[in-house]
VEXPAVO-530252 format. One line per 3 residues: number of its first residue (from 1); their letters; for each residue z, x, y of C-alpha. Coordinates in steps of 0.02 Angstrom, whole numbers. Each point is the difference from the previous one (the first is absolute). Layout:
REM VEXPAVO-530252
NUM	a	Z/X/Y | ...
END
This chain:
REM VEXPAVO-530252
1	xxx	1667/1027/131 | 55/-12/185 | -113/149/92
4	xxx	15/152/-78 | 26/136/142 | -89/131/-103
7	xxx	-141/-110/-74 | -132/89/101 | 70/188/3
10	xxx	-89/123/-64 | -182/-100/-19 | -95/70/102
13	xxx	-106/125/-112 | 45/-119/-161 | -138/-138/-16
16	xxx	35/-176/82 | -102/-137/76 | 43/-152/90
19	xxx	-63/-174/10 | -55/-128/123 | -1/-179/-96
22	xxx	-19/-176/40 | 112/-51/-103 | 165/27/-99
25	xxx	78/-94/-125 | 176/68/-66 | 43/-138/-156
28	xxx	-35/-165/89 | 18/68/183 | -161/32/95
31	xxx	-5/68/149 | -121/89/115 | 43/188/41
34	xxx	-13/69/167 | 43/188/-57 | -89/90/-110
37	xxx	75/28/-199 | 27/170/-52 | -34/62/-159
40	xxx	66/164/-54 | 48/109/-142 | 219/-59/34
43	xxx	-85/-165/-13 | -58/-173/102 | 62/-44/157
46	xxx	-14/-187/91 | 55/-60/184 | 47/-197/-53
49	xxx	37/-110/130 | 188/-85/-24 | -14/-186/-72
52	xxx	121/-48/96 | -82/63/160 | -184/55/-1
55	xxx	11/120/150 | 120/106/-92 | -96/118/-111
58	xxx	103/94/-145 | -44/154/-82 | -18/5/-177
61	xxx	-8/181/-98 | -36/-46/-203 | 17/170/-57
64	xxx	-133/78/-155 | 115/-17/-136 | 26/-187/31
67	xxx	-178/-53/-23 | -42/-45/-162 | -192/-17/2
70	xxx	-135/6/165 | -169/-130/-50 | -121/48/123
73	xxx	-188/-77/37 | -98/126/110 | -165/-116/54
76	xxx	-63/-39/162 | 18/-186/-37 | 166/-28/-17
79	xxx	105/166/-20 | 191/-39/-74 | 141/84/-70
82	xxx	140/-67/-87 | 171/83/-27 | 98/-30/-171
85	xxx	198/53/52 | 168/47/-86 | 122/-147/-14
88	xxx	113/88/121 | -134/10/131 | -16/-209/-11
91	xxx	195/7/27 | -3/110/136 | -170/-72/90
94	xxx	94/-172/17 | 154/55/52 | -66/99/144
97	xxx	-114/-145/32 | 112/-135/2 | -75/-89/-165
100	xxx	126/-123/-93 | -101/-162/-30 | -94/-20/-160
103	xxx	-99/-123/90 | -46/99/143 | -77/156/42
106	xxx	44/117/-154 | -27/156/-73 | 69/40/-193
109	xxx	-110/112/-103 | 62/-43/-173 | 10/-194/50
112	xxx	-54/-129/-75 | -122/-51/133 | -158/72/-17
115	xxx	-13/0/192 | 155/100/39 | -25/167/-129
118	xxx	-128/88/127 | -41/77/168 | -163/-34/55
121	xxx	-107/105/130 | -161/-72/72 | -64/151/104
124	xxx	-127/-25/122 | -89/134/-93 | 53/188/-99
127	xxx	-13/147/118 | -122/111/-73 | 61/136/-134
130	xxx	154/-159/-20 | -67/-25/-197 | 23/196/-21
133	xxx	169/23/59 | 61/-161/-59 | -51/55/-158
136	xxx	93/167/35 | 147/-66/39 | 46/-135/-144
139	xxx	-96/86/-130 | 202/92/-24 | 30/-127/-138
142	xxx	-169/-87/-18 | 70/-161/126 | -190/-34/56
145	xxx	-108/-96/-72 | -169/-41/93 | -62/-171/-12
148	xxx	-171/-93/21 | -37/-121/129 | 25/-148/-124
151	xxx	160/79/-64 | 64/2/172 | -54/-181/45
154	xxx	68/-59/-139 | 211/73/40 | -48/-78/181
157	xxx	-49/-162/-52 | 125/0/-113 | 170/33/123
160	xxx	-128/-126/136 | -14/-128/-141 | 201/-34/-10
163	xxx	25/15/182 | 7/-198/60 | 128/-31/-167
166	xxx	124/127/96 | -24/-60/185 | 0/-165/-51
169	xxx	178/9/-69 | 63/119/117 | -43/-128/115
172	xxx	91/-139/-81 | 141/88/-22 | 0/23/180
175	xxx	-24/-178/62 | -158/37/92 | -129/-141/-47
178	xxx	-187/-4/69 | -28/-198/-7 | -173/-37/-71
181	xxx	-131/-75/107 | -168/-69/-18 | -104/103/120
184	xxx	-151/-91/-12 | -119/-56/-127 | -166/62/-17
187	xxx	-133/-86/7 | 108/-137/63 | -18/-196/-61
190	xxx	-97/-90/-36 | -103/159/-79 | 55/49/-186
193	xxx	55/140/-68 | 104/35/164 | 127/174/-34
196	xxx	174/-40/65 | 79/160/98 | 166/16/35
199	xxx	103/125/80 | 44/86/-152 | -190/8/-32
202	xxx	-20/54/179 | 144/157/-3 | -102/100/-121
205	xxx	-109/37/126 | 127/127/49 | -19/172/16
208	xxx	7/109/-161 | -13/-178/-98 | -100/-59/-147
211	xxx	-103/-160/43 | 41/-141/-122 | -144/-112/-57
214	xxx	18/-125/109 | -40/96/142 | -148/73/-105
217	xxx	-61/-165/-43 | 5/-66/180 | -70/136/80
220	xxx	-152/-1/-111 | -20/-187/42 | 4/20/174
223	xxx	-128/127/-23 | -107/-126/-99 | 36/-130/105
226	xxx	-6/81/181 | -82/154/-24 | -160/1/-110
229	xxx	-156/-83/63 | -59/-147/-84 | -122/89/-113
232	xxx	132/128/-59 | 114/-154/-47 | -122/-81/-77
235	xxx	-36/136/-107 | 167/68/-62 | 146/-76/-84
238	xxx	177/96/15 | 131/-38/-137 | 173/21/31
241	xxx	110/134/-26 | 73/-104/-157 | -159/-18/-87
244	xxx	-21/160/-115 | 206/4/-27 | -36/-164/-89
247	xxx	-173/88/-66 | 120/116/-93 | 148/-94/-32
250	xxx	65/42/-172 | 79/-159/0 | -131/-99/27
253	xxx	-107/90/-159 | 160/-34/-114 | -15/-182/29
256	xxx	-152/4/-76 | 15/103/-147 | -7/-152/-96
259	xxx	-170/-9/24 | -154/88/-61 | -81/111/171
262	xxx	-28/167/55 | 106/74/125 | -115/5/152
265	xxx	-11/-223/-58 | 173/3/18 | 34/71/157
268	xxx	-150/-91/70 | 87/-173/-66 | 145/39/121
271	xxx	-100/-13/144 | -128/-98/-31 | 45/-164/113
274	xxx	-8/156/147 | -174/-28/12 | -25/-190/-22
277	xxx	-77/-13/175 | -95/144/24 | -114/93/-101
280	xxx	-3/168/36 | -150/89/-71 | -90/-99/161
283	xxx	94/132/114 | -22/178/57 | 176/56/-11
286	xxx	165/-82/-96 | 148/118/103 | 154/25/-131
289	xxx	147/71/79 | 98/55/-161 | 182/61/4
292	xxx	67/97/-145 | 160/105/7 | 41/-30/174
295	xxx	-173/66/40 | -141/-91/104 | -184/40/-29
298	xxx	-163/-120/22 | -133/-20/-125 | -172/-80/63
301	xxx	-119/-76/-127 | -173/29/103 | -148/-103/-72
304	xxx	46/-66/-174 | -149/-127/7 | -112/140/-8
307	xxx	54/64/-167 | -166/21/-118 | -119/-28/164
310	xxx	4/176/18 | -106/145/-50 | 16/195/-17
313	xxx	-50/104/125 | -74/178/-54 | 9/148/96
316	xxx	-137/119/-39 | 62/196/-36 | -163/76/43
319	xxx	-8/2/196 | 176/6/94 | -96/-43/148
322	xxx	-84/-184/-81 | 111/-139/-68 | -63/-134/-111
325	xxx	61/-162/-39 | -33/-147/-89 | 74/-147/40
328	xxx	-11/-173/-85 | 26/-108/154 | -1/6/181
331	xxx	68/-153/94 | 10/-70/181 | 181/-49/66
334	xxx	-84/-144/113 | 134/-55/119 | 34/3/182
337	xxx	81/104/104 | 187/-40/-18 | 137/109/142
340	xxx	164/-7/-7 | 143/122/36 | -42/140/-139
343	xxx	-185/-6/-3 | -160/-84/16 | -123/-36/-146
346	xxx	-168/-11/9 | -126/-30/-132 | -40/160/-77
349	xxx	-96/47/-167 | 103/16/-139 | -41/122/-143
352	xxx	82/-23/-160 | 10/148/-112 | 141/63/-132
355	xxx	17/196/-45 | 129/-17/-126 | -88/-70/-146
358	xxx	-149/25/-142 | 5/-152/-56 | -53/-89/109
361	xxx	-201/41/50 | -119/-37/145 | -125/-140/-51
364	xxx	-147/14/99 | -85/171/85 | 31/-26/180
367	xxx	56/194/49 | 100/47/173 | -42/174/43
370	xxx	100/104/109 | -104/132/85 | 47/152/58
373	xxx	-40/-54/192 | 107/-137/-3 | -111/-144/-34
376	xxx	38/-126/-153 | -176/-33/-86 | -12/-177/-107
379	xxx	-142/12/-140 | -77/-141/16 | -150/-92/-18
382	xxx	-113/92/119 | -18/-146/137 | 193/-5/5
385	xxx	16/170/37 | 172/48/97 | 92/131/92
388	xxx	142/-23/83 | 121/133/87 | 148/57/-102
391	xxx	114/10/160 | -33/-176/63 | 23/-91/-173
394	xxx	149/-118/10 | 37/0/-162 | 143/-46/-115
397	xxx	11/60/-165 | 85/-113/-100 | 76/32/-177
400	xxx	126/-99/-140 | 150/89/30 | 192/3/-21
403	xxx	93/113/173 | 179/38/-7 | 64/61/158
406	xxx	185/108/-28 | 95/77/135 | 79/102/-126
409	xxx	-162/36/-105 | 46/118/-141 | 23/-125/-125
412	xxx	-119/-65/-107 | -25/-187/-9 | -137/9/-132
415	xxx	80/-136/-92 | 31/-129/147 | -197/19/25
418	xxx	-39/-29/-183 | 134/-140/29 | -124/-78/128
421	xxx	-147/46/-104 | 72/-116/-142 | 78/-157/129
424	xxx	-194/0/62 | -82/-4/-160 | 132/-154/-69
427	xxx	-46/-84/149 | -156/9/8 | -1/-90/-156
430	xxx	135/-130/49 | -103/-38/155 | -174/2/-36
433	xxx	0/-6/-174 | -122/162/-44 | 61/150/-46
436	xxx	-13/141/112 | 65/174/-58 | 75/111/148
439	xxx	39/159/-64 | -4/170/81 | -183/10/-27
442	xxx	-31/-167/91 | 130/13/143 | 63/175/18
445	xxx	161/23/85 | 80/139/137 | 170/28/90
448	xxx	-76/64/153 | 73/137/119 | 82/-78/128
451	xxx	132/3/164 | 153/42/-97 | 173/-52/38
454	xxx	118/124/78 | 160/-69/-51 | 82/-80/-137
457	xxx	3/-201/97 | -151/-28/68 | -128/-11/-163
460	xxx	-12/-212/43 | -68/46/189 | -141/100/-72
463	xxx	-41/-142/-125 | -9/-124/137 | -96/150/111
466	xxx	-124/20/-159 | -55/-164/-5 | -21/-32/203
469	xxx	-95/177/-6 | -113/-70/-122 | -83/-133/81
472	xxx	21/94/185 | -70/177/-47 | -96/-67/-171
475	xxx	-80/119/-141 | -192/17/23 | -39/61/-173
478	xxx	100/-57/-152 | -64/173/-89 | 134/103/-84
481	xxx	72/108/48 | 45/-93/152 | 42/127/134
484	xxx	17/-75/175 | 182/-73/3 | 101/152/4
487	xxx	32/-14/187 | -28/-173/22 | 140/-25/97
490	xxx	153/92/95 | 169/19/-48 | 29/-91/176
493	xxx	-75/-156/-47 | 116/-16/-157 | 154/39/104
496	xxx	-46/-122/126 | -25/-147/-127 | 185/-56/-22
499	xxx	21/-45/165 | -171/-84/8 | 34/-103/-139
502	xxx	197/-56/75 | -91/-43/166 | -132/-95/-98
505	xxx	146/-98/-88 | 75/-22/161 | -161/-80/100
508	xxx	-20/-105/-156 | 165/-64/-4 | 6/-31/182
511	xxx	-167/-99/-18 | 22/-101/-150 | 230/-35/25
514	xxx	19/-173/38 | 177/3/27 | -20/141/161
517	xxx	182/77/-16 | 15/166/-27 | 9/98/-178
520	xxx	97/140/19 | -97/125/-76 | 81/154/-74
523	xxx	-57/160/96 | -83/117/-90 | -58/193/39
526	xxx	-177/33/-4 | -67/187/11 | -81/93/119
529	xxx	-162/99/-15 | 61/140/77 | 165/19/-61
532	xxx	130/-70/-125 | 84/-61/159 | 8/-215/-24
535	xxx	-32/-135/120 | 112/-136/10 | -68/-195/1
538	xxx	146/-90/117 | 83/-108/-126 | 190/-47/-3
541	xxx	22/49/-196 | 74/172/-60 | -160/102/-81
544	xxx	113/126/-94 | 69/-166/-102 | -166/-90/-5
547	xxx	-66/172/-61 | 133/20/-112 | -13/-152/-86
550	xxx	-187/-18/-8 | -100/188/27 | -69/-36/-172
553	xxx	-14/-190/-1 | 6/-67/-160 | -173/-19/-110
556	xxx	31/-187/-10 | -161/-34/-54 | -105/-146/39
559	xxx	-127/-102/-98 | -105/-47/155 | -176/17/1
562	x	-113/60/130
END
């Protein structure tokens, strides 16, 4: 196990290839390598720095016949492998390593904790020809198995998942405490619904750490608060990040299997009282941050008071060059101008259409031509008679609709949009007392391509990106397919937004503290946009314990609403 002299004799015609990742995780000890691993047909070998010193690197050489099986995703998105070994390789890793404490850092491949049985590569990406002669070399054996990008999500989530149960008893055991503090509370008194942060709150805005809810829910208050003009808060209504884990509770159906409803009545029951104040099918957009399997995605309900005020738009086949539609209603957003940070919004016509559904058809003969020379034509009566210029329309296009944004699209989430479909359709009824059917033919529903993640942490940044994207770089035209958000923003703007939201808590604590002495705020590494070098926020507490205790903060969820 200690470096084999011979390990790389003899390879130079055989096939090989090495790997540059971001991230290793042997067991429950992640590091960050700064050599390259080598793959070959003797077998897998790692440069590990010491645990007892992190400048001393050791050489690891896990030779072929110890590896038991090789899992391997081969994507863009998020390429992985994971290494199944021999029991006397988990003997031999710790021993060289330095591993005794259960509680600690550990590697055992047949133990009983799920998070110690594998080695984990996140490579910044495969070489090209990698999936070839990776395939070449394990096949002796059949030891690889190729996985899909859910698959692969799913083993990471699951080792990320137990993560804060380890640290936080390793830490214990230890006698290293962090002491809880309020940070702040936001919006402070005398305003309700304030969200208390506290520095355990605050230390999962660490590097390579999964934002809890809190931090979700604040953040997306702030933005509502802060951030949107008055007309975009007016006209949207944000839940929080509890709301459709109590949608779906099991629990909460079982309690009421005594009596007589439908499933879709049932869940809606559980969160009725959510909506007491508000009701939402007077807004543009309800924003639905959703968490399921340590995953963070958004879902948007766009327009749900326009359900069955919309008509079918037909596209004549006969001339590619000619469009014709028919539209039921065309309505003037009368407002003024409102500027803020994100944009300015000025009154603009508004066309109302729907593509996705026959039933729905056009009552009256008003006809929008588009010519070939650019020009819309209106048929009208004659002494109305119209044209205006395609290019200097301001139009939005609006249309009943249900977005999900995913960083890690792939997966379908059909059933949390029919989920929606039903909540809308129960409260409809609870709230205005008509029934109202919103079904896929009424409000049609997309996960839309996207920035995607390029790690396994960062899936609650792009959430909280999603939603401040949406109001700063908004969709013109509701129209599926939906096609302009694919590079809506950078990868630098995600990496930045740790630290942006840690100085925000900072400024707000600082402003609103009335006691003035100073919190001691754990430090925490934030990365780079250049490189996975860290920057270091001058604080006087250790970040390898606060990261050890808390890089996964736990899901605590709360029932605060937004």
């Amino acid at each position: 196990m200690y470096e084999d002299p011979n390990f790389l004799i003899d390879t130079g015609l055989l096939p090989q290839i090495t790997l540059k990742c971001q991230m290793v995780r042997i067991g429950s000890y992640k590091y960050i390598p700064q050599e390259k691993i080598v793959i070959c047909r003797k077998g897998v070998r790692f440069h590990v720095p010491s645990l007892k010193n992190d400048s001393t690197f050791i050489t690891l050489d896990v030779k072929y016949e110890n590896i038991i099986k090789v899992l391997v995703h081969f994507g863009k998105k998020m390429p992985a492998m994971f290494f199944y070994m021999s029991k006397k390789t988990g003997t031999m890793i710790r021993e060289s390593l330095g591993m005794q404490d259960l509680k600690g850092p550990y590697y055992d491949p047949i133990g009983k904790n799920i998070m110690h049985r594998r080695i984990t590569l996140l490579p910044n990406k495969f070489p090209e020809h990698s999936k070839a002669i990776l395939i070449s070399l394990f096949s002796r054996g059949n030891k690889i198995v190729e996985l899909s990008l859910q698959k692969a999500n799913d083993l990471l989530q699951q080792i990320s998942s137990k993560d804060v149960c380890i640290c936080l008893n390793y830490i214990l055991f230890h006698y290293i405490i962090i002491i809880l503090v309020v940070i702040t509370i936001y919006p402070p008194p005398p305003a309700k619904g304030g969200i208390t942060i506290n520095t355990e709150h605050y230390l999962c805005l660490a590097e390579d750490s999964f934002l809890n809810d809190v931090i979700i829910d604040f953040y997306l208050k702030y933005l509502t608060l802060e951030v949107l003009s008055k007309f975009d808060q007016h006209r949207t209504h944000v839940f929080s990040s509890f709301f459709y884990k109590r949608l779906t509770n099991p629990h909460v159906q079982d309690a009421l299997n005594t009596v007589s409803m439908s499933l879709s009545t049932k869940r809606h029951a559980g969160v009725r009282t959510w909506t007491k104040d508000v009701n939402i099918f007077e807004k543009d957009f309800i924003i639905i941050p959703i968490n399921k399997h340590a995953h963070w995605f958004l879902a948007i309900v766009c327009f749900p008071g326009l359900v069955e005020e919309v008509s079918t738009v037909k596209t004549s086949g006969n001339d590619n060059n000619k469009t014709v539609q028919k539209i039921k209603k065309t309505t003037e957003l009368r407002t003024k101008t409102v500027t803020n940070d994100f944009t300015t919004i000025s009154p603009v016509p508004i066309t109302i259409i729907d593509n996705g559904s026959k039933k729905n058809k056009a009552k009256n003969n008003d006809e929008i031509k588009i010519e070939t020379d650019g020009k819309i034509k209106i048929n009208q009566p004659k002494e109305n008679k119209t044209e205006i210029k395609l290019e200097k329309q301001k139009e939005i296009i609006k249309k009943p609709c249900i977005l999900i944004f995913d960083s890690l699209s792939g997966e379908s989430r059909t059933r949390v949009i029919s989920t929606l479909r039903d909540y809308l359709s129960c409260e409809h009824v609870a709230k205005l007392g008509v029934t109202k059917i919103f079904s896929e033919d009424t409000i049609e529903g997309a996960c839309l391509k996207v920035p995607q993640q390029y790690n396994l942490a960062d899936c609650g940044l792009y959430v909280l990106q999603y939603v401040e994207n949406f109001f700063k770089d908004p969709i013109k035209d509701y129209t599926f397919p939906i096609q302009t958000l694919r590079k809506w923003f950078d990868k630098a703007v995600t990496m930045r937004k740790r630290e942006e939201i840690s100085n925000l808590l900072i400024a707000l604590m600082n402003s609103t503290k009335e006691d003035k002495t100073l919190i001691n705020l754990p430090a925490l590494n934030f990365p780079k946009q250049d490189s996975n070098l860290k920057s270091k926020v001058e604080n006087q507490t250790d970040i390898k314990t606060a990261k050890l205790k808390f890089k996964n903060s736990k899901r605590s969820i709360s029932d605060t609403s937004l």
